[in-house]
N, C-alpha and C positions, 0 to 999 in steps of 0.2 A: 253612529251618532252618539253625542256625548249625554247623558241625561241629565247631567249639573245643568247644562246649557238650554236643555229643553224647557226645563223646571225656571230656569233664569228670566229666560227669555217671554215665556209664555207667561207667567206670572206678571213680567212689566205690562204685557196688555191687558191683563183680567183688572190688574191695580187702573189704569189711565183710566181706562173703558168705565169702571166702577166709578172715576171721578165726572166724567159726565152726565151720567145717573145723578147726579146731583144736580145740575143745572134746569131742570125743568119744577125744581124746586124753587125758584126763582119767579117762574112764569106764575106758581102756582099760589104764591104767595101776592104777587103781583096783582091776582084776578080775585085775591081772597080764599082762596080756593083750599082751604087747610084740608079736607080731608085727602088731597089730592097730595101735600108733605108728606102723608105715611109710606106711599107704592114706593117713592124714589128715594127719599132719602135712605129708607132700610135696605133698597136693593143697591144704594151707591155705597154704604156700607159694609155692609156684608160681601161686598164685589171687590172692592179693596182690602179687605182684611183677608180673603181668599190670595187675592193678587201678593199682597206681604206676603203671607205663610208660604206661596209659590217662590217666591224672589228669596226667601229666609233659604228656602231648604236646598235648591240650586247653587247656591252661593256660603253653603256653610263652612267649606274650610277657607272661604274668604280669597279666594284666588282670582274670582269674576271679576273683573272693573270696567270692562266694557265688552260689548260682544263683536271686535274689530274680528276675530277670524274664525267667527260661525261658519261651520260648511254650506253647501249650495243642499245638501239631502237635508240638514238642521235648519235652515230658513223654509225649504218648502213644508216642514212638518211644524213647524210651528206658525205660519199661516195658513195650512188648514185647520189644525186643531182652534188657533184664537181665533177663527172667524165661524167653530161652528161652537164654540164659549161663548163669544161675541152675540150669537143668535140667539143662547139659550138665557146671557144677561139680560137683553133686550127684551125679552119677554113677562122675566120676572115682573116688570109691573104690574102688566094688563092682568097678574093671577086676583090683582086684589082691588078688578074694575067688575069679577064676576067671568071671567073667561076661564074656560078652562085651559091645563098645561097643554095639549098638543095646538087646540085654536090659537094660544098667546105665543107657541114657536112659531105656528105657520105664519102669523104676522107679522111676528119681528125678524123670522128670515127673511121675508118678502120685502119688508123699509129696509134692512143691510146692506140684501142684494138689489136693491133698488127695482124690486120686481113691480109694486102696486097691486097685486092681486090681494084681495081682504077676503074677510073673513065676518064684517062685520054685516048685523043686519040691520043694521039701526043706530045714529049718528048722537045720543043722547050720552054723550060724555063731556065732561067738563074740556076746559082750552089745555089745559099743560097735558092730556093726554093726548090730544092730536097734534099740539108743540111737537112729544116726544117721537110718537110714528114719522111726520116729518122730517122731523131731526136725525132721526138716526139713518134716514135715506142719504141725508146730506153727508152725515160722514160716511157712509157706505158710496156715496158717489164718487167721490175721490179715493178712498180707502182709505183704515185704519193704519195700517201699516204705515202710507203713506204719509200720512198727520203724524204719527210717531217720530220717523226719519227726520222731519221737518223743526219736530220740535224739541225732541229727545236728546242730548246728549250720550248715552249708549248705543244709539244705535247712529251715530252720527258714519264710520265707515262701515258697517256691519248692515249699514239698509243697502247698500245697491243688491245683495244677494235675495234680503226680505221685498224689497221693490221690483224687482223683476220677477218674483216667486206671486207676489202677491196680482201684479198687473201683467202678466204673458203676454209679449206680443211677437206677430213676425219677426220683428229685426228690435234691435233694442236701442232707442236714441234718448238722448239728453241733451241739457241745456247746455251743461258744464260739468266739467270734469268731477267738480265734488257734487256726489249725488244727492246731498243736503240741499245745497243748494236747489237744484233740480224740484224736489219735492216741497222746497220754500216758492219757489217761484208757480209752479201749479198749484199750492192752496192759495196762494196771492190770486191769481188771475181769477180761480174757481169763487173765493169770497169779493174780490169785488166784483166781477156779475150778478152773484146772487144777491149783492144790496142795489145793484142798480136795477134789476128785474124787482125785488121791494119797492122801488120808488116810483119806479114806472106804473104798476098794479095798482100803489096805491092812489097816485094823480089820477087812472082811470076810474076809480070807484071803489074797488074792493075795500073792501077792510082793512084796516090794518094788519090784522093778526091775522085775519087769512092771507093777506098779499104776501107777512114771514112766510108761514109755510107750507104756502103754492112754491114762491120763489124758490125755498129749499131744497122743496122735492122736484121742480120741474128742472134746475143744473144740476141735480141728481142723475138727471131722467130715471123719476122713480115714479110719480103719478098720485103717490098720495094728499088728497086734500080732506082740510075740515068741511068740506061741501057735498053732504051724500051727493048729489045727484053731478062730482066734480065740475067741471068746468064749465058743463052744458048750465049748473044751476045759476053760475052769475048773469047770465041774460047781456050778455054783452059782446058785441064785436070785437071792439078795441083791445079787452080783456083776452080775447080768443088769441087775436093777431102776437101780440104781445107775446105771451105762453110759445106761441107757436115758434117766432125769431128765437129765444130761449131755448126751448127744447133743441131747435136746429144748431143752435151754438155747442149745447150740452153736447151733441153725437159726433161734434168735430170735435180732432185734438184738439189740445189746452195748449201743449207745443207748439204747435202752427200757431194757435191763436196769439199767445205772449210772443210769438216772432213779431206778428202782426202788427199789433199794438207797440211793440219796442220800435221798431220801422216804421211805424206810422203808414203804414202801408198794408191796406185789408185785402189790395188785389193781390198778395206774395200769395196768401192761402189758395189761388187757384192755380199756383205754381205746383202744388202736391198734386199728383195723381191719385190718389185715395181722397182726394176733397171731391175734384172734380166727378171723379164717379161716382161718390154718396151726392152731389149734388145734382145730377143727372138722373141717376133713379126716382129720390125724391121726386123731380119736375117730371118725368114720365109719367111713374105712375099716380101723381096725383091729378096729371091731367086727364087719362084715362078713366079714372075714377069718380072728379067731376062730369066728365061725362055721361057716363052712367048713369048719375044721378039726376043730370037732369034731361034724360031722356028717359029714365027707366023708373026714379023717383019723384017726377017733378018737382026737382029743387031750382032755384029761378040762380043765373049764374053766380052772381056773387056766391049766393050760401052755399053753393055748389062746390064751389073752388075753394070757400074758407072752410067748411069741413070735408074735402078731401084732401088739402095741405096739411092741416090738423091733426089730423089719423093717421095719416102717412109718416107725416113727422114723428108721431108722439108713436108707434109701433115701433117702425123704421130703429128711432133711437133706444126702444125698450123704455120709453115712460111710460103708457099705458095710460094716462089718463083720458076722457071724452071731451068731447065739445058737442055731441050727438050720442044718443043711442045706436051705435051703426050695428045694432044684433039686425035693427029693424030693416037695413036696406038691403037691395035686391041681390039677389043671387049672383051677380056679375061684380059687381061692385065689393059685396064680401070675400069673394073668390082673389079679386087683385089686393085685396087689405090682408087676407090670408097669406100672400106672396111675402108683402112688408114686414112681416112678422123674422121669414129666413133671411132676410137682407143680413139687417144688424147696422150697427154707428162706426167710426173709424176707431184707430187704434189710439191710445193715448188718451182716448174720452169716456166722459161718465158715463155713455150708454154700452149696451149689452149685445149678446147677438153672437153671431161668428165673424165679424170682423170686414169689414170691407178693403182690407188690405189681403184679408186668406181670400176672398172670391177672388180678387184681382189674380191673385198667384195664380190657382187651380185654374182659372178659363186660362192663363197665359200658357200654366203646365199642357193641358189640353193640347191646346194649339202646336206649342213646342214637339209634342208627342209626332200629331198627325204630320208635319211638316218631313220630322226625321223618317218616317214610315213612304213618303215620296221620296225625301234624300237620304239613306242610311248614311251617307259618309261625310255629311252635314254637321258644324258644330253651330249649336243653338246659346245662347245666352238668353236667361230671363230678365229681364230688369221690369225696375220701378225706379221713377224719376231721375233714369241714365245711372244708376247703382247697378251691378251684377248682383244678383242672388244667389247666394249659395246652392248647390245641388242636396243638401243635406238639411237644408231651411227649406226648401220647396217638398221636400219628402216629407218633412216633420207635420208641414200645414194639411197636405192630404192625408197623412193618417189624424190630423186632427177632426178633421173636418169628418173622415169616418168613424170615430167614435163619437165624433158631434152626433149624426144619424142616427148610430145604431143606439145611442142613448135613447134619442127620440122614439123612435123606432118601440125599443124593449115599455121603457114607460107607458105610450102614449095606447100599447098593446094591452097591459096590465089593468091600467086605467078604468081603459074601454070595457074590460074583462069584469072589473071590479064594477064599476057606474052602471056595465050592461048600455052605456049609451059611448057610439063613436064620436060622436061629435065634445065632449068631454075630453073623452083620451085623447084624442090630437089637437084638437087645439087648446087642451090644457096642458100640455105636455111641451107642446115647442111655444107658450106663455111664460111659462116658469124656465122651463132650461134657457130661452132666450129673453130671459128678465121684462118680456113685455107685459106681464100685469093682464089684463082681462080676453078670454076665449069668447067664444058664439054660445050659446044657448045657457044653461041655468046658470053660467059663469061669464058671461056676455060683461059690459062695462056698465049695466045697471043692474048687474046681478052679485053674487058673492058667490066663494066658494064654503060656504059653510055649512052647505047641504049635504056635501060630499062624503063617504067614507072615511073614519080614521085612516087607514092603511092607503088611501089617495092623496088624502094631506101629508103623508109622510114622505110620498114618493116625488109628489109634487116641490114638498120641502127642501129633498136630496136634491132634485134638478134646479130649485133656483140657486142653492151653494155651487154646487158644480156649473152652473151657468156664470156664475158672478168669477170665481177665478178660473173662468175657461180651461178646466179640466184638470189642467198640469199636475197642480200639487195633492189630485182627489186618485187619480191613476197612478201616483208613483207609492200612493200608498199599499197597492197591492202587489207591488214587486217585494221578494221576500230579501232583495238584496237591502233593500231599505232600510230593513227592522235590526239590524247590526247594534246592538247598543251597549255603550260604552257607560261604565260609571264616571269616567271622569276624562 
């Protein structure tokens, strides 16, 4: 690895990232809210003048002009380091709302990685501070990297290596050849839903400014609302429903979805096989789960069905936000919302999880296996949507899938260890690794994690980074073949 280039590179994001830090300066000024100018503008300054010195000192014998042929090992290290910069800018606010530094990480890695889990105990902040928590879920929903490529002229060919580093997925698709493009066309479609879910929100009633930044964080699929008590506190159906379509858009690709929309044709998306199975789960278990409810809770059908589509959805995708208290319901019905949580949203989309493209592989690997154990002399091909899949992409998703685990697994042990309570360590453990935002008991969806252990919040933290860029670029950083570095 080159270190001009790391320095180069890494520095464009600390600079950009620092310019946004300024825009809730806007808001704040907007509401009148002057003491709310000091947190951001100092931290958009001070984040960009970092960002220069980075971009100075990478580029000082002046040879950088664009980053066209960063390696594949320099793009994955420089989207893990700017996305755990990224978490430690985003924080810098909340230092001078009265939060302490590890509480104001655990939040702002949690709006990044569009996890929703808080921290807060008490919703007594002015608007440009839940603007920002909002805000920075929306560009963590898409990613940063990925607004760069879009917008950037530097990294105009130099993102397809940072955009596949940054967004892992089974198989790697695009729109079009230039992957600028590609990343123009997903913030396209991702912004205007998120003004049409604004205008919707707000013909139902909500507010204005909270319909911004529900809308923000719910195509995040991130969960955060100005509304302590989230979604359950706007007292409305319509508002429920709404959120709900949203959130289930957010977990599909963005790709299908702008196929969609360009074809004028919505039924193309159940041509994917990774649609129709994320959209099959969802309808199982949220019917399962109304059930429950209203034999086991008495909930009368309707409210039955519109919070356990809700939940399902809002896990399912990794937003985490409520429309219920669901710590409170029965043992059966937590048990199948517990399930939701391991799912995950498809690939290409703002939500989190392991991918319902890797479940797809691993039951087909499975299957594949046991067939060849009847036929040894059987050739098997795996596909999805009539593709072959590589033997060496199917290998790759089962060792991911088992580092998925044993991540879960090591933390959710540690946790437990630490808290002294299990119900903390596992379902705060596979909340954060799979960006879904709120566990059962003191961290439940009307609860916070702020009770918890420093050395909890920390490990909790590690899992929602490593959950938001699904492992890759966090594991290749302990290979020593990696650390090679080059002055120039």
């Amino acid at each position: 690895m080159r270190l001009n280039y790391l320095f180069y590179a890494t520095g464009l994001v600390i600079k950009y990232v620092g310019i946004t830090l300024l825009i809730p300066v806007l808001v704040a000024l907007y509401y009148k809210d002057f003491y709310s100018v000091l947190p951001f503008l100092s931290s958009g300054v001070i984040s960009i003048i970092i960002g220069s010195l980075f971009k100075r000192f990478g580029n000082a014998n002046g040879k950088i002009e664009n980053l066209n042929d960063i390696k594949k090992s320099e793009a994955l290290f420089v989207v893990a380091v700017s996305w755990i910069i990224f978490g430690i800018q985003a924080a810098l606010p909340f230092l001078f709302y009265g939060i302490n530094f590890v509480d104001g990480l655990f939040e702002a890695v949690s709006g990044i990685t569009t996890t929703g889990a808080t921290i807060l105990t008490h919703f007594n902040y002015p608007k440009a501070f839940f603007f920002w928590r909002s805000f920075t879920q929306w560009l963590g929903g898409m990613g940063i990297i990925v607004l760069f490529v879009a917008v950037l002229p530097q990294f105009a060919v130099a993102g397809r290596q940072m955009f596949f580093a940054e967004a892992p997925g089974p198989v790697e698709e695009k729109l079009s050849p230039r992957i600028r493009n590609t990343a123009t066309a997903l913030w396209g479609i991702y912004s205007g839903l998120t003004i049409l879910a604004t205008i919707l929100l707000s013909f139902a009633g909500m507010p204005k400014f909270d319909a911004v930044c529900n809308a923000m964080s719910t195509l995040a699929a991130g969960g955060f609302s100005p509304n302590a008590q989230s979604t359950m506190g706007y007292h409305s159906n319509l508002i429920t429903w709404i959120l709900t379509f949203f959130m289930f858009l957010a977990g599909a690709s963005f790709i299908l979805q702008f196929r969609a929309i360009k074809q004028k044709n919505p039924f193309i998306m159940f041509k994917s096989e990774e649609f129709r199975v994320y959209t099959y789960i969802i309808v199982v278990l949220s019917g399962l789960i109304a059930a429950a409810l209203y034999f086991n809770d008495h909930y009368n059908v309707f409210d039955a069905v519109t919070a356990a589509f809700y939940q399902v959805i809002s896990l399912t995708t990794s937003t985490g936000s409520a429309s219920v208290d669901f710590a409170q319901w029965s043992f059966s019905a937590k048990l199948l919302l517990f399930i939701a949580m391991f799912t995950g949203s498809c690939a290409g989309s703002a939500g989190g999880g392991i991918k319902m493209t890797r479940w797809i592989l691993v039951f087909k690997s499975m299957k594949s296996e046991i067939f060849r154990i009847l036929h040894p002399n059987a050739i098997t091909n795996i596909k999805i949507d009539n593709a072959i899949i590589q033997p060496e992409v199917v290998r790759q998703i089962v060792v991911f899938v088992f580092f998925y685990f044993f991540i879960f697994a090591l933390s959710a042990l540690l946790v437990a260890l630490i808290e002294q309570n299990t119900t903390i360590g596992v379902t705060g453990a596979i909340t954060t690794l799979g960006d879904c935002g709120p566990g059962f008991g003191p961290i439940g969806p009307m609860g916070s994690f702020s009770g918890l252990h420093i050395s909890s919040k920390l490990i909790f933290t590690a899992n929602m980074l490593v959950g938001r860029l699904e492992l890759i670029p966090f594991l290749v950083l302990f290979q020593r073949d990696f650390w090679s570095i080059k002055q120039n």
